[in-house]
N, C-alpha and C positions, 0 to 999 in steps of 0.2 A: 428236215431238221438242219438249221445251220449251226455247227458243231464248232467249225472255229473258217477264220478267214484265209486269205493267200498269203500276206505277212505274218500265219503267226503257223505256217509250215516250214522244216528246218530244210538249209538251204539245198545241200545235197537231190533231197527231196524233190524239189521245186525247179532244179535243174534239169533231173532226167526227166518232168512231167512235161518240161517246156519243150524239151527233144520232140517225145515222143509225139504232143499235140501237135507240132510242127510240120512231123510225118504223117499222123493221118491225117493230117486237114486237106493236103497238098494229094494225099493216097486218093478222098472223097472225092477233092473239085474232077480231079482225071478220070475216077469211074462214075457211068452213069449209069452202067446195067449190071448183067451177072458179074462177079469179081471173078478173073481168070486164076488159074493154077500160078500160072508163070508171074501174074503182078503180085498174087497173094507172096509168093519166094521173094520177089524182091521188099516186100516192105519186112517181111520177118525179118530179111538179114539186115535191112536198116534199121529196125528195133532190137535186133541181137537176142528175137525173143521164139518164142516155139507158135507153130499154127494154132494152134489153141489159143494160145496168151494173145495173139497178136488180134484173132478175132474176138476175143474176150474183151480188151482194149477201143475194137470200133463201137462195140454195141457199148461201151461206157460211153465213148467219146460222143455216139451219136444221142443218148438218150440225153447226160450232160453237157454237152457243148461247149465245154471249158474246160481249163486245163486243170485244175481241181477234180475234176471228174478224174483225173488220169492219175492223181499224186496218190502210192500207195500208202497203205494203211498199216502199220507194224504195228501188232500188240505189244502193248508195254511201254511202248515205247509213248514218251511225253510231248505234250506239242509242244512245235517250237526248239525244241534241242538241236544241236545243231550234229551233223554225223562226226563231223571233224573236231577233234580238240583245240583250242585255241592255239597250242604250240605249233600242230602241222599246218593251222591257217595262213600263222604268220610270217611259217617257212615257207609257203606257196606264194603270198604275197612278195616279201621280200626279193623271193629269185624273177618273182614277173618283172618288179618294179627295176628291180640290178642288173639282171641278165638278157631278160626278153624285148622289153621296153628300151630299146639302144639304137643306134645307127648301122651296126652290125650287124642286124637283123638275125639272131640268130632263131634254127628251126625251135618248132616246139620240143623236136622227139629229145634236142639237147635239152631245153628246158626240163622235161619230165626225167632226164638222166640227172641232173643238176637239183632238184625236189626229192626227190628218191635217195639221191647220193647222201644230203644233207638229212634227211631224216635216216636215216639208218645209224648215222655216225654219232647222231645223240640217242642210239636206242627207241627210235619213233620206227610203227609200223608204217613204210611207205603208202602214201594215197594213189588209190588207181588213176588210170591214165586220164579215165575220162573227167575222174572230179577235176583234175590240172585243167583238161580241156574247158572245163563249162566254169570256172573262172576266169578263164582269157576269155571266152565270150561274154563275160558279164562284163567287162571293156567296151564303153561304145569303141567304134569301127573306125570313127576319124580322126578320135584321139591318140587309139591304137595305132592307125597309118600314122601321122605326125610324129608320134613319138619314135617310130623306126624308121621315119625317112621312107615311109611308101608312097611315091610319091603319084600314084595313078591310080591309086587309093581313096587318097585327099582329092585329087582331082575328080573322082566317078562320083566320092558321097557329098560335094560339094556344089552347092544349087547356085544359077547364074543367074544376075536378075533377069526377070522379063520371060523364063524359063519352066518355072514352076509348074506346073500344067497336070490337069487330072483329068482321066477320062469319060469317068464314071461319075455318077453321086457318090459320096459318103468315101471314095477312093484318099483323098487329104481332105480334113479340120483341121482350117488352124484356130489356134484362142489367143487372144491376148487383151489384156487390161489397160483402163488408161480415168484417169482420174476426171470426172465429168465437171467440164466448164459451167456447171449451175451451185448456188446454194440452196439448201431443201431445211423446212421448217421442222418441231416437232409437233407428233398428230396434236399433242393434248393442247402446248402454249403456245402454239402458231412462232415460236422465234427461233431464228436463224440456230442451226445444230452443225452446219460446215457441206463440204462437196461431198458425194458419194464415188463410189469405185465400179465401176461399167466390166464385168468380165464379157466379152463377148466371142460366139465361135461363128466359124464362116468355113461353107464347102465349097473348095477351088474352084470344082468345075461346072458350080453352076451358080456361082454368087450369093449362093441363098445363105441365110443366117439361121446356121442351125439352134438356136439359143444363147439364151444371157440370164446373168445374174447382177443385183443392182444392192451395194449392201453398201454400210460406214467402214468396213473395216480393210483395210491395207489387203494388196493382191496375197492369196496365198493358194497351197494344196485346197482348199477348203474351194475358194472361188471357181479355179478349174472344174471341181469337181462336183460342182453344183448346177456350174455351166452344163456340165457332158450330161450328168442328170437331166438335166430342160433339153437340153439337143436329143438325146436316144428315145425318149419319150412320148408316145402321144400326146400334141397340145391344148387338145381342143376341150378337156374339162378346165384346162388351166384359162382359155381364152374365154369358155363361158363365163368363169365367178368374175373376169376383168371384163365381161360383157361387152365384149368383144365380136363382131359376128365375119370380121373375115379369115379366110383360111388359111392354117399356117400348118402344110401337107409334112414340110420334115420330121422323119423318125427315123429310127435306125441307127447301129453302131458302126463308128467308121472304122475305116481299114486301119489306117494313121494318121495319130492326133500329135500335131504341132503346138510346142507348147511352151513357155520360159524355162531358160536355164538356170534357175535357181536351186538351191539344194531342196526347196521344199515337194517340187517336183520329183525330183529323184529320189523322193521317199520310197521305201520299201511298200509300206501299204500302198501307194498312187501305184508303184511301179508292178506291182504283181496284180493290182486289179485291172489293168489294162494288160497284160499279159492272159491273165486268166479269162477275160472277155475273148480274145485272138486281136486285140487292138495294137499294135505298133506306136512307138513314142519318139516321136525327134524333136529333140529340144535345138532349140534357137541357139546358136556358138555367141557367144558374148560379142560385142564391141561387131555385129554385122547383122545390121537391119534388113538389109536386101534379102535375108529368110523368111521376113512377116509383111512382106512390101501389100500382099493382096489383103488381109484385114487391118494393117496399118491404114491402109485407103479406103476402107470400109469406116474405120472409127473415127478418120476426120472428119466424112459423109454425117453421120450420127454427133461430132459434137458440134457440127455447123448449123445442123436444126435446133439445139438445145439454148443457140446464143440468140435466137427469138423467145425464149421464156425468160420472165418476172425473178431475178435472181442470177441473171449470167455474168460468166465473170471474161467474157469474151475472151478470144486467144493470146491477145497482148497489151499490154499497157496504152497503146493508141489508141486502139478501138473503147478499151474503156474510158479511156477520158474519167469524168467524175459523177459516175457513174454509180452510186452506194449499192453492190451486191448485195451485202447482208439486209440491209433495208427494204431492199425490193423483192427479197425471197417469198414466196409464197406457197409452191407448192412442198407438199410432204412426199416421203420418199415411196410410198402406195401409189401416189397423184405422181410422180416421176415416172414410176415402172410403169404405168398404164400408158403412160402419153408413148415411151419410147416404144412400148409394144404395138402399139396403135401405127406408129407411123412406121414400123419396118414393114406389118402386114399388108397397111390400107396405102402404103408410098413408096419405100425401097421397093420390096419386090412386084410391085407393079409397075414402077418406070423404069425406061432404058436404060441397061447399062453400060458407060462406053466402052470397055473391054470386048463384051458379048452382041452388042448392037440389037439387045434384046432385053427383054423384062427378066429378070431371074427367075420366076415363075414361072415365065413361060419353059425357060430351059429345064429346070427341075420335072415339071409335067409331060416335057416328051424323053427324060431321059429315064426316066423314075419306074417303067416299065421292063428296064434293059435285064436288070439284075435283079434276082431276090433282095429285099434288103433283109439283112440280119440283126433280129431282134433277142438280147439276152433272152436266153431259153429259161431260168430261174430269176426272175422279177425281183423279188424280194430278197435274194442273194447280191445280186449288180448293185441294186440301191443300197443295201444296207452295209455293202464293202463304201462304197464314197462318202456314205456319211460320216459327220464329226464324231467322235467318240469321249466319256468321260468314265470313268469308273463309281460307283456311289455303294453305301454300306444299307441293305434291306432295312430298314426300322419298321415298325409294330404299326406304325402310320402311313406308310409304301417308301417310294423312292424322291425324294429331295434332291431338284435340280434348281438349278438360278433363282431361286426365288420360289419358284414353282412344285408341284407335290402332286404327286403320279400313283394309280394304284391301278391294279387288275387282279380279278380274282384268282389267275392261275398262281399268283404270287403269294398264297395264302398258306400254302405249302410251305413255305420256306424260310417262315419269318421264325427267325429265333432258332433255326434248324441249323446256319449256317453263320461266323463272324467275316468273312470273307468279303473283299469288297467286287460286287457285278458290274459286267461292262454294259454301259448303257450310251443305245443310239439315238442321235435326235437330229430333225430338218431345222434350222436357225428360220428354214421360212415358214415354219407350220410347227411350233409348238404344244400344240393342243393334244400331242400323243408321241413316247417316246418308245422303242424298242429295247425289251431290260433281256440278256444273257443269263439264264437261272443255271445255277450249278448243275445242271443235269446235260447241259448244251443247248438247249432248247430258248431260239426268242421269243418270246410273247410281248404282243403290243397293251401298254400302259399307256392310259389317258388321264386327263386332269380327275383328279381326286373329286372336285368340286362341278359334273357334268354342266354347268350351266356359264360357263364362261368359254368366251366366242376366243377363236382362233388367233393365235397373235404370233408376230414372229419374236425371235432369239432378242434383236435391236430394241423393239419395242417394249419386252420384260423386263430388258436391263435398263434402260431410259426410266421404264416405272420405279423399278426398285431406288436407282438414283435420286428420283422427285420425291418418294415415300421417306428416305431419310433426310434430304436437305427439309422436307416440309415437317420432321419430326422437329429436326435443330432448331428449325426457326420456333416452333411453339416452344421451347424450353424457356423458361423462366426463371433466368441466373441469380436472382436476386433472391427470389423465394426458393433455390436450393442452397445457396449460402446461406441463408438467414436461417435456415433448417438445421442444416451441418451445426450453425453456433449455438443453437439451441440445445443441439441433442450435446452438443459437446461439455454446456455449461449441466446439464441432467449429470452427464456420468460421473463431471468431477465434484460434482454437490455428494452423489451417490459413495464417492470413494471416502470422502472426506465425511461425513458422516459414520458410515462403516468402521474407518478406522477410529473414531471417539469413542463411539458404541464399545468397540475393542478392548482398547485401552481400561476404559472403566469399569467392565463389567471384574477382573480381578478383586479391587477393590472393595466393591460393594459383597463380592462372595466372601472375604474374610472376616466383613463386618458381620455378616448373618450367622457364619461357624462362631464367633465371638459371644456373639448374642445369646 
């Protein structure tokens, strides 16, 4: 049962689950046999917790694998609340941002005297040491060093070109987007619809391209997080229905995923599903490219093959000459994703790479044995934390998305049971079934209402729904709704005007008959 997500546990919470995941993960990798007495005493005292609790903890941590498995449960208590009241947050805040964050460097133990001091003096119950502590680590590290002048700090978390280097598979992914030098038609009227957006991920140390995503819509959380979905993933149902027959071996969740510095990244949901997996996030520092230099060279690689297709808008105004992109567009954004899958399988990672002085496949094949690689222990939890989300109200009909209209019988319970509106999950690349949250906590998967309608993604619903109304307006016939309007207009004022004669005269004619 997924009950609720990593974002919507309150922060306190989420804090101590991250401690404590930290320390067993690090307890496991170091034992491989019996647990001694003496390691069992040191990890109690680093969880601050009793031998019971601390073994009660592995067997969570080992059967769930995430730090969700860890975050306690308090009856009563509501998801999503936060421990702290908003007053002592933003006296915890303030004194980081005033006191801590300086050149002065001062300790924290002043800092927690200086939070403590200030809540007291407005009548607030001081917060414990350790909430102060696990918001100074919700601080990245580098900004932390920079902003107090640590300057061997900045220098240790700060990567040097040419330096990067992983030793393992799956050890650094990076992602990054870039706007693809082609125009792509659409399926139905073959005309020019614009360039598409390429997210693509790549593992350091072995060149290979853990997966990509290829959609119309501007880089966001959404891209990334559909990439890391195609990267952790088995791909080989994906490369059958693109009938595809060579092998593309990557799977698995990486250690640390590199990724833009954008505030969409540092969402709370991106940020604690990557936490909650044991995933690490180092966002790229603004205005310094030398942090994406190996898939930055990966995406020129891939948009140098694209400016051989029917629609390219080549890298520079040179090259293009006069050259009519839009005119020469031909393929659709289906017929895009295929070709560039085609050519990373059947071409990147089978030719040399001059970094590697080797095929990237080859390197992935003899390293891919070294390590387990680690696969989300809850499938269906991993995925349905990345997915987009929309909130929708049960109707008597199911659930009403984009155009589209979803029903499952487990939903049959609830209709009219509940005004509330459900949060509901869905793939933009596989709409054909969406995942609906019924008030009890429980997902259950809804598919199209109407079973006989083939698979389409998010683009292509809305693209339709687009056509369906421009191709309404055009069948409108202004002329024969005016001429309508004047009709019924000239009906109601004959009708008034009548009525009131009617009115008028009926007095009359009653006096004449009482007369009579």
């Amino acid at each position: 049962m997924i009950d609720r997500f990593p974002e919507e546990v309150d922060e306190a919470l989420w804090d101590e689950a991250c401690r404590r995941a930290e320390a067993i993960r690090g307890f496991l990798m170091r034992r491989s046999g019996k647990v001694a007495a003496g390691d069992m005493a040191l990890l109690t005292a680093e969880l601050d917790v009793s031998r019971a609790t601390a073994f009660r903890l592995i067997k969570l941590f080992r059967a769930g694998g995430t730090v969700m498995s860890l975050v306690e449960r308090k009856p009563g208590r509501p998801n999503g609340r936060r421990m702290l009241d908003d007053r002592r947050e933003e006296i915890i805040r303030t004194s980081i941002n005033r006191y801590y964050l300086n050149k002065n460097r001062p300790g924290v133990s002043q800092l927690i005297r200086d939070v403590q001091t200030t809540c007291v003096s407005v009548g607030l119950k001081p917060p414990h040491r350790r909430t102060i502590e696990a918001r100074i680590e919700d601080i990245d590290l580098q900004k932390r060093a920079k902003r107090r002048g640590e300057a061997e700090v900045v220098k240790r978390t700060t990567a040097v070109p040419g330096v990067l280097a992983a030793s393992r598979p799956l050890q650094i992914v990076q992602v990054d987007h870039t706007k693809a030098d082609v125009f792509i038609v659409d399926e139905e009227t073959r005309l020019p619809i614009g360039r598409p957006w390429l997210t693509l991920g790549m593992d350091v140390c072995t060149r290979m391209v853990t997966g990509f995503y290829l959609t119309m819509d501007a880089p966001s959380r959404l891209s990334t997080s559909l990439c890391l979905l195609h990267s952790v993933f088995d791909k080989s149902p994906w490369l059958r229905e693109r009938e595809i027959i060579e092998p593309w071996p990557v799977a698995g969740l990486p250690e640390t995923l590199h990724v833009d510095n954008g505030s969409d990244f540092r969402s709370r949901a991106f940020k604690r599903g990557c936490e909650d997996a044991g995933m690490a996030i180092n966002w790229r520092p603004p205005g310094e490219p030398r942090f994406g230099g190996h898939i930055e060279r990966l995406i020129g690689t891939q948009m140098g093959k694209l400016h051989l297709l029917p629609g390219t808008t080549f890298s520079n105004a040179q090259e293009l000459g006069e050259y009519d992109s839009k005119r020469h567009s031909a393929l659709t954004l289906r017929e895009l994703e295929r070709y560039i899958a085609l050519d990373i399988v059947g071409n990147y990672h089978q030719s040399i790479h001059g970094s590697l002085g080797r095929p990237p496949i080859a390197v992935w094949r003899e390293h891919e044995g070294e390590i387990p690689l680690r696969l989300p222990q809850d499938r269906m939890r991993f995925w349905l934390t990345f997915l987009p989300e929309q909130e929708r109200t049960l109707q008597p009909t199911g659930i009403h998305l984009f155009g589209l209209r979803y029903w499952s019988a487990a939903l049959s319970a609830d209709v009219g049971s509940t005004d509330r509106r459900l949060l509901v999950k869905y793939d933009p690349r596989d709409m054909s079934r969406v995942f609906v949250r019924r008030p009890s906590g429980n997902f259950v998967e809804a598919r199209y209402a109407d079973l006989t309608l083939p698979s389409i993604t998010l683009h292509e619903a809305l693209a339709a729904r687009r056509a369906l109304l421009a191709k309404g307006r055009r069948e409108v016939n202004t002329r024969t709704i005016v001429g309508t309007a004047i009709e019924q207009r000239k009906l109601v004022d004959a009708a008034v005007k009548a009525t009131a004669t009617a009115r008028r005269g009926r007095p009359a004619r009653a006096i004449a008959r009482r007369s009579g």
